[in-house]
N, CA, C and O atoms as CSV, one atom per row, in Angstrom:
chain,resi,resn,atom,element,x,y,z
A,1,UNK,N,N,122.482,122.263,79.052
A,1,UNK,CA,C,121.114,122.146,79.511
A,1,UNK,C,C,121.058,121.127,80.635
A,1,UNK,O,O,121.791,120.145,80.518
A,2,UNK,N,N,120.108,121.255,81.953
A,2,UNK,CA,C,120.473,120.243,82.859
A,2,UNK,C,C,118.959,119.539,82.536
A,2,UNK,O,O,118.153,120.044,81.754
A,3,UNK,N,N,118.784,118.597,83.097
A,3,UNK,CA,C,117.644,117.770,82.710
A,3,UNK,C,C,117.184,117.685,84.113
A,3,UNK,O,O,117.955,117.863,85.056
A,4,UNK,N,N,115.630,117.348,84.284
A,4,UNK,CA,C,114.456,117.758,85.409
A,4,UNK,C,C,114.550,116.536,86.299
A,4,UNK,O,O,114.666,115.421,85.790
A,5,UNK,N,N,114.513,116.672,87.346
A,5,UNK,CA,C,113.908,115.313,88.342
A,5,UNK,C,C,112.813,115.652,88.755
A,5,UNK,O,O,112.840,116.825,89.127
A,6,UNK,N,N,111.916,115.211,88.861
A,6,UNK,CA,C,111.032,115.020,89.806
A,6,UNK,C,C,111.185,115.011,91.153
A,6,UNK,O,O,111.956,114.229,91.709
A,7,UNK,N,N,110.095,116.319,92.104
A,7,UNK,CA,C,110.522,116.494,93.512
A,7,UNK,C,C,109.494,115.862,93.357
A,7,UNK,O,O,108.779,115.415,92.460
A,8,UNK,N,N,109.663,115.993,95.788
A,8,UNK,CA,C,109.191,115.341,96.470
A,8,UNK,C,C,107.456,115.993,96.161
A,8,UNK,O,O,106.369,115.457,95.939
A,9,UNK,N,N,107.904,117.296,96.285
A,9,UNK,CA,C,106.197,117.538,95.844
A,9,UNK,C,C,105.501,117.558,94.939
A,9,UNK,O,O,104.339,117.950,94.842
A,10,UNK,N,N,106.627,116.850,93.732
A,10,UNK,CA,C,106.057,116.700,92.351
A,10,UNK,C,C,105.203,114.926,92.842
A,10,UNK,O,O,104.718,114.263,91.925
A,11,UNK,N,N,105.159,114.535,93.905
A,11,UNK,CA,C,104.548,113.211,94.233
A,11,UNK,C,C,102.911,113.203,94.493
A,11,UNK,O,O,102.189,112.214,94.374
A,12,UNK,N,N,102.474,114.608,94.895
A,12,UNK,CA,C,100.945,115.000,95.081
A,12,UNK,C,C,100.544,114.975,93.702
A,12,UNK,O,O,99.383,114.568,93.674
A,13,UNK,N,N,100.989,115.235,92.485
A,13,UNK,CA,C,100.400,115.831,91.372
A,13,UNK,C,C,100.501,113.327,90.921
A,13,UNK,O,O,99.500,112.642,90.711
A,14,UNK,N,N,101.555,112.941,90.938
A,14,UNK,CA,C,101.346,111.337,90.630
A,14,UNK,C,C,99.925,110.965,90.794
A,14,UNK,O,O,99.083,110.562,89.991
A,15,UNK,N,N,99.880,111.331,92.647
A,15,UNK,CA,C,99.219,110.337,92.996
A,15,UNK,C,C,97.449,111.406,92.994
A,15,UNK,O,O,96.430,111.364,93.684
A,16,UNK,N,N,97.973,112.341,91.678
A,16,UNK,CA,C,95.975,112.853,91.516
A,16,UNK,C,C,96.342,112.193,90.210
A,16,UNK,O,O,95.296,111.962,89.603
A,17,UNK,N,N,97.204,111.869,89.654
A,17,UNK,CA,C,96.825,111.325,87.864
A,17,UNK,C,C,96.453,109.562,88.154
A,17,UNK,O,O,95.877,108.737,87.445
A,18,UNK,N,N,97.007,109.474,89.373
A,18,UNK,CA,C,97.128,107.869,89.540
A,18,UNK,C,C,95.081,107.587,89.499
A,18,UNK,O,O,94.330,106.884,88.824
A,19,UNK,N,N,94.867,108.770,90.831
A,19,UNK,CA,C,93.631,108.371,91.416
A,19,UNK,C,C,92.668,108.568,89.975
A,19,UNK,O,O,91.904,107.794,89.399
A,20,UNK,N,N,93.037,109.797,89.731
A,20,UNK,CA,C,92.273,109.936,88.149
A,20,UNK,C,C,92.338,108.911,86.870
A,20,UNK,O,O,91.668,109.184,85.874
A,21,UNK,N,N,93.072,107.840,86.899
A,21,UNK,CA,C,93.333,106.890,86.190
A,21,UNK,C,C,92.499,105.587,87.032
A,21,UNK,O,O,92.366,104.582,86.333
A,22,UNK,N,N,91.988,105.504,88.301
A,22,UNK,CA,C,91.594,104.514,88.660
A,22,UNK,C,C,90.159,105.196,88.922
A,22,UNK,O,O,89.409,104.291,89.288
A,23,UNK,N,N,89.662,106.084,88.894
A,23,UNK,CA,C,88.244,106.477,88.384
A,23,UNK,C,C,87.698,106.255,86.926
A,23,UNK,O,O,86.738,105.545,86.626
A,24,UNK,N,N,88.548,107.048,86.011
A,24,UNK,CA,C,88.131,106.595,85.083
A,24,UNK,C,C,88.243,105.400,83.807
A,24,UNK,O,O,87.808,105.128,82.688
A,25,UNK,N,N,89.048,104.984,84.747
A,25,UNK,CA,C,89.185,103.637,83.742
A,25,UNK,C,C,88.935,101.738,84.736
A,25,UNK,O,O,89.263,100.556,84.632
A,26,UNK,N,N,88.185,102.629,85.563
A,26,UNK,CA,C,88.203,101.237,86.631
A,26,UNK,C,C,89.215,100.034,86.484
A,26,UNK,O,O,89.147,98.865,86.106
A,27,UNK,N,N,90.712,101.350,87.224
A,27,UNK,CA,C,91.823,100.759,87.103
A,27,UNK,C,C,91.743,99.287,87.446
A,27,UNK,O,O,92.325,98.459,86.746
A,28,UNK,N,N,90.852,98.856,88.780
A,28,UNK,CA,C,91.157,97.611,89.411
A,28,UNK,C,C,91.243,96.560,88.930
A,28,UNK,O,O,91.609,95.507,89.452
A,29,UNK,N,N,90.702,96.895,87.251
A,29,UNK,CA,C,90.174,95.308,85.799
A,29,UNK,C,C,91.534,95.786,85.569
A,29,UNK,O,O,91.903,94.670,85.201
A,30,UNK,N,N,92.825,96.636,85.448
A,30,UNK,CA,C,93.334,97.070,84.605
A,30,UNK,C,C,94.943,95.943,85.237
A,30,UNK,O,O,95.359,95.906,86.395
A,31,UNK,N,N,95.427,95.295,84.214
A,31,UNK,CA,C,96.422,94.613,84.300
A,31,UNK,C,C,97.485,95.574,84.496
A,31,UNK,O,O,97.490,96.628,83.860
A,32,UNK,N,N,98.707,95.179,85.633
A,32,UNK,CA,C,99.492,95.944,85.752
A,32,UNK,C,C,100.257,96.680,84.231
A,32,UNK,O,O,100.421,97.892,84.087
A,33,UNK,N,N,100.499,96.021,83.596
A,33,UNK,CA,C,101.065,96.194,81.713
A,33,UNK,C,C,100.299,96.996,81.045
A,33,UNK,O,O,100.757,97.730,80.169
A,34,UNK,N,N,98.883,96.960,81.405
A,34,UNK,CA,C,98.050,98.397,81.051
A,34,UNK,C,C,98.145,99.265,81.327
A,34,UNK,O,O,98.074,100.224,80.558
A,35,UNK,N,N,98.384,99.357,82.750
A,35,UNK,CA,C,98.442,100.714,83.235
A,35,UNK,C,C,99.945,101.289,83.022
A,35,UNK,O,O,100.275,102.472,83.112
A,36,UNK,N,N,100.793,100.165,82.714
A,36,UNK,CA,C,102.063,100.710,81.998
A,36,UNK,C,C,102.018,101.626,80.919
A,36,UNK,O,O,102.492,102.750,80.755
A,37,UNK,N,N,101.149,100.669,80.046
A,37,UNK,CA,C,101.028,101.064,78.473
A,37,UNK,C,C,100.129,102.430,78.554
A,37,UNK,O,O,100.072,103.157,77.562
A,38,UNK,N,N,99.509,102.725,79.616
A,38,UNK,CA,C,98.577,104.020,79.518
A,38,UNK,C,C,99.682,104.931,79.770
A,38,UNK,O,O,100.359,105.361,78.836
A,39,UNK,N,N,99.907,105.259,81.011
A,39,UNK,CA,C,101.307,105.689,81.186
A,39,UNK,C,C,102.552,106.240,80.098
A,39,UNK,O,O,102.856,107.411,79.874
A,40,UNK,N,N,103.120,105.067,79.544
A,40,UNK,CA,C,104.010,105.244,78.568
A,40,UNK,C,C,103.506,106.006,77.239
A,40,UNK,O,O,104.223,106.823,76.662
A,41,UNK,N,N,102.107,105.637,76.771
A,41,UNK,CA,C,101.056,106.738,75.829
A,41,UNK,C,C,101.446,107.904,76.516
A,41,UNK,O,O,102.289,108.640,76.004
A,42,UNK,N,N,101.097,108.088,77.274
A,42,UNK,CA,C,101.145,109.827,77.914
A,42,UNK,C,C,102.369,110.450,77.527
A,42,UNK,O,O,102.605,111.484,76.901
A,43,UNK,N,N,103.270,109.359,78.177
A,43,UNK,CA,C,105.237,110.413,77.791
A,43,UNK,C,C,104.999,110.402,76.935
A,43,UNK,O,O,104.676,111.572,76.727
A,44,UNK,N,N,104.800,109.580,75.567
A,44,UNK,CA,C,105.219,109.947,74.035
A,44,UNK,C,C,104.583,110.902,73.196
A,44,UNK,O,O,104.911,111.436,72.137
A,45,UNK,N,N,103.192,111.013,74.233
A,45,UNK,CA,C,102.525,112.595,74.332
A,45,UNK,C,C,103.073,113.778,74.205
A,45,UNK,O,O,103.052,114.601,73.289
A,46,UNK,N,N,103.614,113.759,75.337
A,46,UNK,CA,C,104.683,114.939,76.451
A,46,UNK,C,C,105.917,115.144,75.736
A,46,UNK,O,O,106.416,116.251,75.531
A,47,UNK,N,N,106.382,114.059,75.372
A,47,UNK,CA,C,107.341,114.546,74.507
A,47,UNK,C,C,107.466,115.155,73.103
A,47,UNK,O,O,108.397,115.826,72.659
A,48,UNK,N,N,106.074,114.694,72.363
A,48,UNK,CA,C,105.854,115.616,71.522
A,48,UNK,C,C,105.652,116.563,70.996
A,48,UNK,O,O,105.815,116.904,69.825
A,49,UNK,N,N,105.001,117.416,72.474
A,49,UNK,CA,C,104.430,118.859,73.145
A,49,UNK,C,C,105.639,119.373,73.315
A,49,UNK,O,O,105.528,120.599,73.317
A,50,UNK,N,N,107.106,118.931,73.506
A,50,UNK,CA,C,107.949,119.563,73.621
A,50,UNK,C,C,108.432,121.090,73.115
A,50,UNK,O,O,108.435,121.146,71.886
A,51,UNK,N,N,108.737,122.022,73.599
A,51,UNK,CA,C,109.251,122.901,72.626
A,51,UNK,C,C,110.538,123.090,72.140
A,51,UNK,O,O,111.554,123.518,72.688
A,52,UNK,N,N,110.257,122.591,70.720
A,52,UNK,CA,C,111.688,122.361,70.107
A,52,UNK,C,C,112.950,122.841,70.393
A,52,UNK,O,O,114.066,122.381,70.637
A,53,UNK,N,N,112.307,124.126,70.262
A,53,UNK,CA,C,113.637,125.374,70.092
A,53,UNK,C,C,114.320,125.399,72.146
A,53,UNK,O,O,115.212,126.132,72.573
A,54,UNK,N,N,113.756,124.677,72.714
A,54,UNK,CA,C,114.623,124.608,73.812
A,54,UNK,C,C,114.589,123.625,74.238
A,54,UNK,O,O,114.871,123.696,75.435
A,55,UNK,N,N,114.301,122.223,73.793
A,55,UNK,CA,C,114.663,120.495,74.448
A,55,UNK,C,C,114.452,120.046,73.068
A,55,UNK,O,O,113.539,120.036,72.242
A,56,UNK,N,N,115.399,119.761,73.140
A,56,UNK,CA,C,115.810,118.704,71.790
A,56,UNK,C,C,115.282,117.055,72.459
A,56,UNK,O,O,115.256,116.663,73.626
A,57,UNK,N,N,114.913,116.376,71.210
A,57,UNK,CA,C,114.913,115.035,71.513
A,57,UNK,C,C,115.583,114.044,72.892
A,57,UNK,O,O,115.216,113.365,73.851
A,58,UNK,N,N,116.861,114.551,72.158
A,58,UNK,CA,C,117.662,113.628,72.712
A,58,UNK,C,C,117.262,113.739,74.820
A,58,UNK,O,O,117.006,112.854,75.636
A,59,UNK,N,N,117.449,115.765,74.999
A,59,UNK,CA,C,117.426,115.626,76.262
A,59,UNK,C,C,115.701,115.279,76.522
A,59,UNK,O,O,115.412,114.857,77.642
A,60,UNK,N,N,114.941,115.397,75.836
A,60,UNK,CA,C,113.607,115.004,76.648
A,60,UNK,C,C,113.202,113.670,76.757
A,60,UNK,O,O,112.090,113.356,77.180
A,61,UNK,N,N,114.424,112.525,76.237
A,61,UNK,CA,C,114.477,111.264,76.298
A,61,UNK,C,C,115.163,111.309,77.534
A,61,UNK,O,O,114.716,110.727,78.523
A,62,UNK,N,N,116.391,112.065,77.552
A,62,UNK,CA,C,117.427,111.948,78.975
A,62,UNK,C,C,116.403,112.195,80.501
A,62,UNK,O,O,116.583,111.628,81.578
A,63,UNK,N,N,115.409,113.133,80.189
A,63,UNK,CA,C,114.475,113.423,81.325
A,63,UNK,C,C,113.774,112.154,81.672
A,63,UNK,O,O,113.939,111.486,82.693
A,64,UNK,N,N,112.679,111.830,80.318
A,64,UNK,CA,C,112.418,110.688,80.544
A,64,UNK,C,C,112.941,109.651,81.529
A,64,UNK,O,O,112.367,109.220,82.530
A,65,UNK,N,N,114.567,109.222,80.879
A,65,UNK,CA,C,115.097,108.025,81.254
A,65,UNK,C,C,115.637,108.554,83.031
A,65,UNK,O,O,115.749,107.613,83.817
A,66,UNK,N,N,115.828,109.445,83.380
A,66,UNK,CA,C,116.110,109.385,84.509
A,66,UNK,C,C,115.255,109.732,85.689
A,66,UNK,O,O,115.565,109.678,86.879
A,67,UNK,N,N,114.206,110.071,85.184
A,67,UNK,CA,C,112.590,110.120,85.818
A,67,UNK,C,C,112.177,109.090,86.111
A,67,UNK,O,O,111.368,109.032,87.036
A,68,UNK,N,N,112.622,107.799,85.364
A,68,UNK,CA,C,112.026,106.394,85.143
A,68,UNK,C,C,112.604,105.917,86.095
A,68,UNK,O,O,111.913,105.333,86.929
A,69,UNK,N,N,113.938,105.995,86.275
A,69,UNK,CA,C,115.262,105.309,87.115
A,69,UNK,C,C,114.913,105.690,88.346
A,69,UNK,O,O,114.846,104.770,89.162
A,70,UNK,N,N,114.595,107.091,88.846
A,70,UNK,CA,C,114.308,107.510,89.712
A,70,UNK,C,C,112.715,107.165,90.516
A,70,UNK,O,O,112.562,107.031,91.730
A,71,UNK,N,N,111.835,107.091,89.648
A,71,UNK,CA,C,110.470,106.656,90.492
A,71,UNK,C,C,110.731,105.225,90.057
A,71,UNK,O,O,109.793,105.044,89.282
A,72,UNK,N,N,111.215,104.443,90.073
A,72,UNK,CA,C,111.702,102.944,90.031
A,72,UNK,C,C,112.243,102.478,91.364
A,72,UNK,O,O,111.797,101.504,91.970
A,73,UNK,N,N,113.274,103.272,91.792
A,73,UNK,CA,C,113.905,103.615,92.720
A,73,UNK,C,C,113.093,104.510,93.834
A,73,UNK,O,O,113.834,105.040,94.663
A,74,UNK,N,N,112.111,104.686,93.938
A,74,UNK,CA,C,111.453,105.558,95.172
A,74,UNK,C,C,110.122,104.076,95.218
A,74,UNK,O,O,109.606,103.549,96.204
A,75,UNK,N,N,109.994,103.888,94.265
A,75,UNK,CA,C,108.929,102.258,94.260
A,75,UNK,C,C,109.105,101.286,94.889
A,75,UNK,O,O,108.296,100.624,95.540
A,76,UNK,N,N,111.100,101.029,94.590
A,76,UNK,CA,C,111.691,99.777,95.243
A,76,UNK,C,C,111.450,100.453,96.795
A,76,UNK,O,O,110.495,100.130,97.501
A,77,UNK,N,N,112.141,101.117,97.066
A,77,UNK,CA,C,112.258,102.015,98.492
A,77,UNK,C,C,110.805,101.345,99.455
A,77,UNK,O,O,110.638,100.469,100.303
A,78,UNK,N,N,110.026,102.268,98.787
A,78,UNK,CA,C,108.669,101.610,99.322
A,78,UNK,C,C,108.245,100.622,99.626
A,78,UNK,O,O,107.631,100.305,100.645
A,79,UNK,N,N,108.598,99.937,98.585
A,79,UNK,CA,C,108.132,98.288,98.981
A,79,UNK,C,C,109.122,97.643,99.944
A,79,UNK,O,O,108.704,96.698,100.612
A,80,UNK,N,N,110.515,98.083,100.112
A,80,UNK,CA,C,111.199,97.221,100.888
A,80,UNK,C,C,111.004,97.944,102.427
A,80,UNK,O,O,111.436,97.300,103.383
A,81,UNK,N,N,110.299,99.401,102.710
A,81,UNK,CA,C,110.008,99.395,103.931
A,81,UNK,C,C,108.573,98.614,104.566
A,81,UNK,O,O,108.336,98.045,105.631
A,82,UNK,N,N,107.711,98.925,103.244
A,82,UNK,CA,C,106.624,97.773,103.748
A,82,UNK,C,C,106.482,96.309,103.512
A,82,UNK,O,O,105.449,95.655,103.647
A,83,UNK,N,N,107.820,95.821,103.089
A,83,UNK,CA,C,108.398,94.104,103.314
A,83,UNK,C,C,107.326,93.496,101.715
A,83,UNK,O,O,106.713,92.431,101.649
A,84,UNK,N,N,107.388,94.287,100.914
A,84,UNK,CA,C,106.598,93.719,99.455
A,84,UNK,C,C,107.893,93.352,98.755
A,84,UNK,O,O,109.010,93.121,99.218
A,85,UNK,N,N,107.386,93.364,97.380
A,85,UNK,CA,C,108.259,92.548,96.446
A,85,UNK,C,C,107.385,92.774,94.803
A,85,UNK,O,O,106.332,92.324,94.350
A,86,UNK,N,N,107.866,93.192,94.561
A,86,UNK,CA,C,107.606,93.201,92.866
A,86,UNK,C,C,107.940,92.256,91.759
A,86,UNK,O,O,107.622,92.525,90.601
């Protein structure tokens, strides 16, 4: 089984859950660790919705973890062309 990355045009669909998360929860009060913790609620969502009989645990953790690594890594990217810092 190969496990999913996230494309480039999977980045339009982020940044409507992002905007939809800062409408309705008037992200701007929202501590960065919140909007983690909202976030991280959702995967353990998603992963529960799984369908068994074709992603087992283990790989919809492996998706997870390299989804994470990867928009971690497109975050750093960003910030070091616009000279930020996390």
């Amino acid at each position: 089984m190969s496990t999913h990355l996230a494309k480039s045009e999977h980045e339009v669909a982020y940044q409507d859950l992002y905007r939809l998360l800062k409408e309705r929860t008037c992200a701007n009060d929202l501590t960065s660790r919140e909007v983690l913790a909202i976030a991280a609620n959702m995967v353990g969502k998603l992963v529960a919705m799984q369908d068994q009989r074709t992603t087992t645990p283990e790989l919809a953790l492996e998706i997870v973890a390299r989804n994470i690594e990867q928009g971690n890594a497109e975050a750093l990217d960003v910030m070091n062309q616009l000279g930020g810092s996390a």
